[in-house]
N, C-alpha and C positions, 0 to 999 in steps of 0.2 A: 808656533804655540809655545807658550813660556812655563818656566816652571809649577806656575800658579797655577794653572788651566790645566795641565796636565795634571797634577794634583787633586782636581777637582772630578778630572775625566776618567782617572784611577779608581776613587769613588766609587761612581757613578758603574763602573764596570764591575766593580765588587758588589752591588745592589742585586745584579743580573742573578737568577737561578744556577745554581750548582750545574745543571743538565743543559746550560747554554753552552754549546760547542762555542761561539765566537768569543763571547768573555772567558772561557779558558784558553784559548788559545792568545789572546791578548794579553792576559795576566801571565802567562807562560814570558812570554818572550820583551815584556816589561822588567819580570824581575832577573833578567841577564842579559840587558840591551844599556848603553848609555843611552839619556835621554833624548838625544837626535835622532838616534837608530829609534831608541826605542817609539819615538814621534812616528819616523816615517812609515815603521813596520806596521802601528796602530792604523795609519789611514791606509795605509796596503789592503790591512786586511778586511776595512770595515766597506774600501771600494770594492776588494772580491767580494764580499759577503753582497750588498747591494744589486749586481751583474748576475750572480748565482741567483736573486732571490727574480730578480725579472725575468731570465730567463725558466724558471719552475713556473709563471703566471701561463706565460704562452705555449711550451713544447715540457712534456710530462718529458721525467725518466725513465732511461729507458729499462723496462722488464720490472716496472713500481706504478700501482694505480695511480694516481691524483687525479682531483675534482676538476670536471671541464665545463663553466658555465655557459650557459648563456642567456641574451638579452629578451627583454619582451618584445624588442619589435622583432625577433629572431625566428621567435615562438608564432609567431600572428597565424601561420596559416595550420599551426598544429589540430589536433580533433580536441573538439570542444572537452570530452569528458577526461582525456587524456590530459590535455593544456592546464585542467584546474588542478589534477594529481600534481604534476610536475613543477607547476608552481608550491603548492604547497608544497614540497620538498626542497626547495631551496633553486631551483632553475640548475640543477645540476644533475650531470653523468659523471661515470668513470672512464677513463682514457690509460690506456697503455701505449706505450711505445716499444717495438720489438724488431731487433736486428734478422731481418729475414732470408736477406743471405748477406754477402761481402757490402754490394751498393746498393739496395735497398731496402728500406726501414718503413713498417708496416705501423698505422696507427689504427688501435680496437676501441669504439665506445662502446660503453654498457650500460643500460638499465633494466636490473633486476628489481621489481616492487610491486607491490599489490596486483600479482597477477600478470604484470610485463615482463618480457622474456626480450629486452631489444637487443640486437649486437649489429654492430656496421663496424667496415674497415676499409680503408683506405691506403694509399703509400702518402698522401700526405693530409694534413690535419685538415686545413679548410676542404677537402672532400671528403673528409671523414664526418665535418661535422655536416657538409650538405648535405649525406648518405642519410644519417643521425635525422635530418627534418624531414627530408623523404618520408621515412620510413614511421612517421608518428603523426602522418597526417589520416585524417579520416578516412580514405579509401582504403590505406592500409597498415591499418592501426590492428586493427585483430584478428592480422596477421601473426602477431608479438605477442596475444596472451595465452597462457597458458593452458591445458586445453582441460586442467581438472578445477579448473579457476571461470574459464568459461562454462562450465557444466552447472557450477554452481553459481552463476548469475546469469542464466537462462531463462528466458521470459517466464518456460515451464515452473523452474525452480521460483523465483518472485512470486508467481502466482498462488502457488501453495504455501510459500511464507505468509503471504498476505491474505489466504484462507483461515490458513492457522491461527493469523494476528484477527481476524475478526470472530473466531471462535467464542461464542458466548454472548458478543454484542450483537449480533445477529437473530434475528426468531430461526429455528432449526429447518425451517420448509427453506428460507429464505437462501440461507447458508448453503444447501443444495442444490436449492435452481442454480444459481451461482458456482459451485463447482460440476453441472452439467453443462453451464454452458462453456466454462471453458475448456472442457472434455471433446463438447462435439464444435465448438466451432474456430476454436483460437489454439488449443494446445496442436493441432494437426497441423497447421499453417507457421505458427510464430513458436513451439514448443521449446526447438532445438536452439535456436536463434538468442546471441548474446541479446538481454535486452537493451542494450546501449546500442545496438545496433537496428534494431527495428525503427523504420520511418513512417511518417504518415501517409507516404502511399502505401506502405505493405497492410496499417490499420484500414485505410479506405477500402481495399479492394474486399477486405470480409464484411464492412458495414457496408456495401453497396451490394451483394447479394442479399440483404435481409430488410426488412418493414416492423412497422408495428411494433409489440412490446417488445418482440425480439429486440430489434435494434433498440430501443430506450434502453434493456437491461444489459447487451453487450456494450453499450456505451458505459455508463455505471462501471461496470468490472474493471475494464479497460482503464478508465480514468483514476478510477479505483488504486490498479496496480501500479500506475506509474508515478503516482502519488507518491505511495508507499514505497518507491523505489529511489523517487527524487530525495525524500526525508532522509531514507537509510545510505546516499551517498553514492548510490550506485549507476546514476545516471546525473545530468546533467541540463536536462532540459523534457520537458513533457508535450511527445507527439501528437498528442489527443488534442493541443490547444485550438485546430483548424479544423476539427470533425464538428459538426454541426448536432443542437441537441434539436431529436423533432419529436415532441409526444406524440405520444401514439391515443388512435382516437379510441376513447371508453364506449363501449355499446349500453347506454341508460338500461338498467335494470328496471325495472315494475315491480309493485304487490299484485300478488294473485289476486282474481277475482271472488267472488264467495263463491261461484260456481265449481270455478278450480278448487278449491280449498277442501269440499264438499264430496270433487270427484278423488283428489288426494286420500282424502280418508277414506269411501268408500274402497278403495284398491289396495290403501295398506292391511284389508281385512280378508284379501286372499291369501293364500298358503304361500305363494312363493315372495310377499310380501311383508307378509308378516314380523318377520323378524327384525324391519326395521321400523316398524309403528311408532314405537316409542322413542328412535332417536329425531326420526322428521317430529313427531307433535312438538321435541324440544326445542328445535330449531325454531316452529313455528310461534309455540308460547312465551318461548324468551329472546328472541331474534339475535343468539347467538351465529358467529362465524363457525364453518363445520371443525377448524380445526381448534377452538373452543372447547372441545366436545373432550376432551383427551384430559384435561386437568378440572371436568365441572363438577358438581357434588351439592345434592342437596342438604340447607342445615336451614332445621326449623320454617318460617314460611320463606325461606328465601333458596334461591341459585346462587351458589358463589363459584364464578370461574374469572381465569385469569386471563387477562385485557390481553388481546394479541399485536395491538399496535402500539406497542412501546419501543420507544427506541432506543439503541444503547445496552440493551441486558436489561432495562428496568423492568421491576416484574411490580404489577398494580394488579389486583382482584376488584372484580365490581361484584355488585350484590344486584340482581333481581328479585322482586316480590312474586310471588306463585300468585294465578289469577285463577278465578275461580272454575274459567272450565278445564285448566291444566290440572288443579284437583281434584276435581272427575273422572279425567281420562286420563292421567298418569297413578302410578305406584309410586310415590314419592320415598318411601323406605329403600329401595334397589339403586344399585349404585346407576350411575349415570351412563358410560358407555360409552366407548369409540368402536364403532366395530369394524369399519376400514379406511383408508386411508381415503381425504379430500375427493380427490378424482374420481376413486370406486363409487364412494358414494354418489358424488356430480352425475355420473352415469347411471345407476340405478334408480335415480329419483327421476331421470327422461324418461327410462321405463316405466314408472310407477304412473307419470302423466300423459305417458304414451305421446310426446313433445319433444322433440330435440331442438327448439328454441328456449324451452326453457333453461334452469338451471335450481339448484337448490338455494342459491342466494337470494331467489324471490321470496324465501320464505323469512329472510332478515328485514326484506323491504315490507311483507306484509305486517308482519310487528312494526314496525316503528310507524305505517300510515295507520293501523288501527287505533294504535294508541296517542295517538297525536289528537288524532277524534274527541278523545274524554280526557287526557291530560297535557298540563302545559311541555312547549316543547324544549325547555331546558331539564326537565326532568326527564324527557324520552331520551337527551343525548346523555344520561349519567347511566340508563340503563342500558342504553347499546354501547358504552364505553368509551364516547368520544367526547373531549373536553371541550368545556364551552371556550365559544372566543371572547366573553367578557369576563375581566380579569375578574370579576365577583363570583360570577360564575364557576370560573377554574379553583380558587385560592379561599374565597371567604365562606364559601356554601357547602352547610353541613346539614343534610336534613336529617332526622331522624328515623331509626326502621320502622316506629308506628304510623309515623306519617305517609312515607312510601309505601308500609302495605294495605292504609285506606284509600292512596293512589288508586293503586293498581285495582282495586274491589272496584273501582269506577271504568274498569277497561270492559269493554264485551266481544268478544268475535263475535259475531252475527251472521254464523252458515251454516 
């Protein structure tokens, strides 16, 4: 190297940061070296520095973290939910290296993160980092978390987050069914259980003791929360994807006959009946759902209660016209009235028919075939609240309340 290039090499080492141990130590012993010396000392040191830094890549110091990576074909057999974390953090651990007596030297990885608690140790590296993969495979991965970290991402715990998260978008009946079922048939079974750790044989074995709506609406939940689980990052994959959907079969409801209709009324006029006269005639004259009944009110000739099949939190009111034998036999001034809850009611109106086939929903179905009889049937689906499927129907069609309440003056029950 000749004066020039040194010269230039000089430079280039005075560029280096103040806090570069190598360029002070270079510049030290340049400016009290002749330039031979001072040549050979420059590449002395810039070979140790070189040897130093290789050897830092493969074996940490000893009793000093350093980063221990490794490769993605390294990773291949790690647990799926685990594998994505740790990639996202750079494919690295901590690694210490510690003199554990005279002639043996102990090597520690660590990963502390989101919940992972891992440590392995070895007396030398390559079994320290096989320990390291062992122990971050799916069988015993959660082994490693933490166990107030696992409390809080417990199928239990998601589940009630994703309650909570549907708070409001829900109708309130709905929201309940839905936190009873997972009360009585999934929090006892999958409650405690990380939910990264539940599989689809642990979901099959509780949708194979159940049928019918049950199973449709365990299903729903279920897919529901892992949803909600995949989104929020907490899982990795969604076990629900091989449970099969089977509807459940609808038992056709009927309209009463006039018969029935005729023995309904004669029996609401007993004493132990009595007292719900007036919420069945509503039922019957406006073919409202029972759980309708909680926000309906009469104004002027009309019922205005709020549509119960909205989805989302939308909240839509429909108007009914009052028909003329409903202002006969109702008090229209007196508020409207819930007086127990869906069920109770469901069950009193068998007694009132002395029929446990029935239901009080027949009395929705006898509305909408009466009035089909004397008016068109896109006007029947605006007053039972359900939107038509022709887009004119749903978007362009505004009729007005005169016209609706000459409608309905053409309706008759006839019992």
């Amino acid at each position: 190297m000749d004066k020039t290039q040194l010269t230039a090499l000089l430079q280039f080492i005075k560029t280096v940061p103040d806090n570069n141990f190598l360029a002070a130590a270079c510049l030290a012993a340049l400016a009290s070296k002749s330039d031979t010396e001072k040549t050979a000392l420059l590449l002395n040191e810039l070979y140790s520095s070189s040897e130093k830094k290789a050897e830092s890549v493969s074996e940490p110091k000893q009793s000093a973290s350093t980063l221990l990576y490794f490769s993605k074909k390294e990773i291949a057999s790690m647990s799926k939910t685990f594998k994505k974390e740790f990639i996202a953090n750079g494919l690295a651990a901590h690694v210490v290296k510690r003199q554990r007596s005279k002639n043996c030297i102990l090597y520690i990885i660590r990963y502390r993160r989101n919940g992972y608690n891992i440590c392995v140790s070895a007396n030398s590296l390559e079994k320290a980092r096989a320990r390291f993969l062992q122990a971050t495979k799916a069988e015993n991965i959660e082994k490693y978390r933490r166990k107030n970290y696992a409390a809080k991402n417990s199928f239990a715990a998601v589940a009630r987050e994703w309650l909570n998260f549907k708070e409001g978008k829900l109708h309130e009946r709905t929201l309940k069914n839905y936190e009873s079922y997972c009360t009585r048939y999934l929090f006892p079974v999958l409650g405690d259980l990380p939910i990264s750790s539940v599989r689809t044989i642990d979901i099959n074995k509780i949708m194979s003791q159940t049928d019918g709506r049950v199973y449709e609406d365990l299903r729903v939940v279920l897919n529901s929360v892992f949803k909600y689980a995949l989104a929020s990052g907490v899982i990795s994959h969604n076990p629900m994807l091989l449970i099969p959907f089977k509807k459940a079969e609808r038992n056709n409801r009927r309209a009463l006959t006039n018969e029935e209709v005729r023995k309904m009324i004669e029996r609401l006029e007993l004493p132990e009946f009595k007292t719900y006269k007036r919420t069945f005639l509503i039922l019957l004259f406006f073919g409202l759902r029972p759980c309708e009944l909680a926000d309906a009110r009469f104004e002027g000739n009309f019922l205005v209660a709020r549509n119960a099949k909205r989805k989302n939190g939308k909240i839509e009111y429909k108007k009914i016209p009052v028909c003329p034998q409903a202002r006969e036999m109702l008090d229209l001034t007196t508020p409207v009235g819930f007086p127990h809850r869906t069920d109770v009611l469901n069950r009193i109106f068998k007694r009132i028919m002395n029929d446990d086939e029935v239901s009080q929903y027949y009395l929705r179905h006898t509305f909408a075939t009466v009035c089909q009889q004397y008016v068109r049937p896109d006007i029947v689906n605006i007053w039972m609240g359900d939107s038509s499927e022709r887009l004119v129907g749903r978007v362009y069609t505004h009729f007005p309340d005169k016209f609706m309440c000459e409608q309905m003056q053409k309706v008759v029950f006839d019992f």
